[in-house]
N, C-alpha and C positions, 0 to 999 in steps of 0.2 A: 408538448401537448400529448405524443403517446404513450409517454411516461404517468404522465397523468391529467387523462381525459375527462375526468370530474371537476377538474379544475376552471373554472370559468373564465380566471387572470390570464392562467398556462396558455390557451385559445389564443390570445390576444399580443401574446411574445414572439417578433418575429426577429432578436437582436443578440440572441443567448441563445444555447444548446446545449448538450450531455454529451458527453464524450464514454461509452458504456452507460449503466445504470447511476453510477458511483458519484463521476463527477461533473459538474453546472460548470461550463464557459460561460461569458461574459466578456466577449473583447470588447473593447472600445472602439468606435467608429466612425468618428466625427474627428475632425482637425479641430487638435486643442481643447479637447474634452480632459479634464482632468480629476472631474467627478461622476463615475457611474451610476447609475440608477440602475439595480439587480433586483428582479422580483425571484424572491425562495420561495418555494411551492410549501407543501406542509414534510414536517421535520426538522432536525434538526442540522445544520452546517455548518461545518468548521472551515474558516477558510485556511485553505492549502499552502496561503505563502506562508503565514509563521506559524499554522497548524495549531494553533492555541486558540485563535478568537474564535466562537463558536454563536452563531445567529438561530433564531427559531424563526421558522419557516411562517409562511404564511403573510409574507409582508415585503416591501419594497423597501432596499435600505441603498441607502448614500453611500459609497465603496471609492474610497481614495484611490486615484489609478494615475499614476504619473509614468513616464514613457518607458521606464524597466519595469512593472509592472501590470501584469494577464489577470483578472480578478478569476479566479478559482475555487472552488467552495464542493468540500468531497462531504455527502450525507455521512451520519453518523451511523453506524453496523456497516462501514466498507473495506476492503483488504485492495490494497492496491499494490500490483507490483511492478518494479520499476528495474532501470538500467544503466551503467553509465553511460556519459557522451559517447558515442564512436563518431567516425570521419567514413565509415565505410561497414559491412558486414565482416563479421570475424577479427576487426582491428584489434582487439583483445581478446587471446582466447581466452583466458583462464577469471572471466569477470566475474566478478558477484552479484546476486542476485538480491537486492533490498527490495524488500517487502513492509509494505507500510501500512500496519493493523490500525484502523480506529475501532474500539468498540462496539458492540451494540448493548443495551440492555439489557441487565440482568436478566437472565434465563431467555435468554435471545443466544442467536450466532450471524456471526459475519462470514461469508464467504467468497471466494474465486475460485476458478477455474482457469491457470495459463496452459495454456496450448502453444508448442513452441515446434517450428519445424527448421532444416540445413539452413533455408534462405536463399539459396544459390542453384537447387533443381526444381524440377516436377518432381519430386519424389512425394507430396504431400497428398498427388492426386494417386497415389498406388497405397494412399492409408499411414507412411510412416511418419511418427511423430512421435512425441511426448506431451504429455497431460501432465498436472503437476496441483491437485486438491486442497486449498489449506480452506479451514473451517476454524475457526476462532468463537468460542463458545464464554460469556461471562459466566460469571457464578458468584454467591454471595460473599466468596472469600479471596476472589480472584481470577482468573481465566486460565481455561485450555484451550491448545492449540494444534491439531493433528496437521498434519503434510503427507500426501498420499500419493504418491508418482505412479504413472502406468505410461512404458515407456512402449509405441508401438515399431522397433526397429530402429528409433534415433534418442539419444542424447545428448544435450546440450555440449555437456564436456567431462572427463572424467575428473576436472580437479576445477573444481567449482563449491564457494560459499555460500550461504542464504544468509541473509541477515535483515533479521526480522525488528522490526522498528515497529513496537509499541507506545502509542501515543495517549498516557496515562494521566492521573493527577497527583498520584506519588507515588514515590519509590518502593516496588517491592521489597520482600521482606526474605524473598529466595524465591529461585525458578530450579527448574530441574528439568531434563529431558531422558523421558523414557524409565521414569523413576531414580533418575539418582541427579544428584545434586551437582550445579554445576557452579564454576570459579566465579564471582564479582571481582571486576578488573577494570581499570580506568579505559576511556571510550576509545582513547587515543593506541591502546595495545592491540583492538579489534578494530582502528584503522588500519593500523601496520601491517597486522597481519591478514586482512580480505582477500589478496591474492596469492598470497604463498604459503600458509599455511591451511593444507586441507584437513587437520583430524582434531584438533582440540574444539573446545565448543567452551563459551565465555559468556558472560551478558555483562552490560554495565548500564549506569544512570545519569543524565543529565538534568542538572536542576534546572538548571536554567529555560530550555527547550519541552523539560519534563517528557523525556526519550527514554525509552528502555530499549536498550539492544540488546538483543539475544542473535549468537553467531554459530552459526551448527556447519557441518559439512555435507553436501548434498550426495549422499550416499546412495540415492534415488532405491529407500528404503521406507516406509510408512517408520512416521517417529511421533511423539504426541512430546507437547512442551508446555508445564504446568509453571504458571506465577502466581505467588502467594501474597 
């Protein structure tokens, strides 16, 4: 509802929430429910488990929910960033940072803002931290995508990846960071290398999932990254 208080349905939802702007919960909450009923407010939704099916807002739909499955549904123009599993803070230092672009609409931009601090003091209440800007911009021929860091006395790690997970409908035709052109190399080389290698920068394509990965080094430098 204060996401959108024009909504007269929204009012009426006491079984589902947002989790930031970005993305709609929906647990399930009845024993033995096995079919949700989600009302999407207006826009458009992709649901998050296979990130492909994509709903238009403004209606209640029937969402298959069996007991491994959270119904999840991220508006479209949203950048989400994400992390792997830990057991604990710091259990990996050296992680990488996937970042999972959906579009927005030609001559539109999608945006975040991560804000990341130690974890382990007050130091957050003395101001230190890192900010980390990415802005995802379409365009009639493709998108850009700047990364802007402002670190205020901490950073994450000094050997750390970003990898940026563009969630497209086909396969670019080339990406480039910072004006120059970067390698296409199968998904599997920019798994291997996530945590140990920090200087090359790669992107690849999955058909199947329809994923572009692009894999940069968090050099905690402003970098802009064009797909064509």
């Amino acid at each position: 509802f204060m996401e959108y208080p024009n909504d007269e349905q929204a009012i009426k939802i006491d079984n589902q929430f947002f989790f930031g702007q970005e993305l709609l919960v929906a647990p399930v909450l009845k024993k033995g429910e096995r079919v949700k009923h989600v009302y999407l407010p207006d826009g458009e939704w992709i649901d998050f488990n296979d990130k492909k099916t994509v709903y238009l807002g403004g209606q209640t739909i029937a969402y298959r929910a069996p007991l491994s499955t959270i119904p999840i549904f991220v508006k479209k123009g949203s950048i989400i960033p994400m992390m792997p599993v830990m057991q604990y803070i710091h259990e990996k230092k050296d992680f990488p940072l996937f970042v999972h672009i959906f579009p927005s609409y030609e001559d539109e931009s999608a945006s975040f803002k991560l804000y990341e601090d130690e974890g382990e003091n007050l130091d957050y209440l003395k101001d230190i931290y890192s900010k980390t800007h990415f802005v995802c911009t379409t365009l009639s021929d493709g998108y850009t995508t700047t990364i802007e860091p402002k670190d205020k006395g901490f950073s994450q790690s000094e050997n750390r990846n970003i990898i940026l997970t563009y969630h497209l409908e086909e396969k670019p035709n080339s990406v480039s960071v910072d004006n120059k052109v970067i390698q296409n190399v199968e998904e599997n080389i920019i798994l291997n290398k996530q945590e140990k290698d920090f200087s090359s920068m790669e992107w690849s394509w999955n058909e199947t999932t329809k994923e572009c990965w692009v894999k940069v080094p968090d050099k905690r430098e402003k970098i802009a990254i064009s797909i064509k």
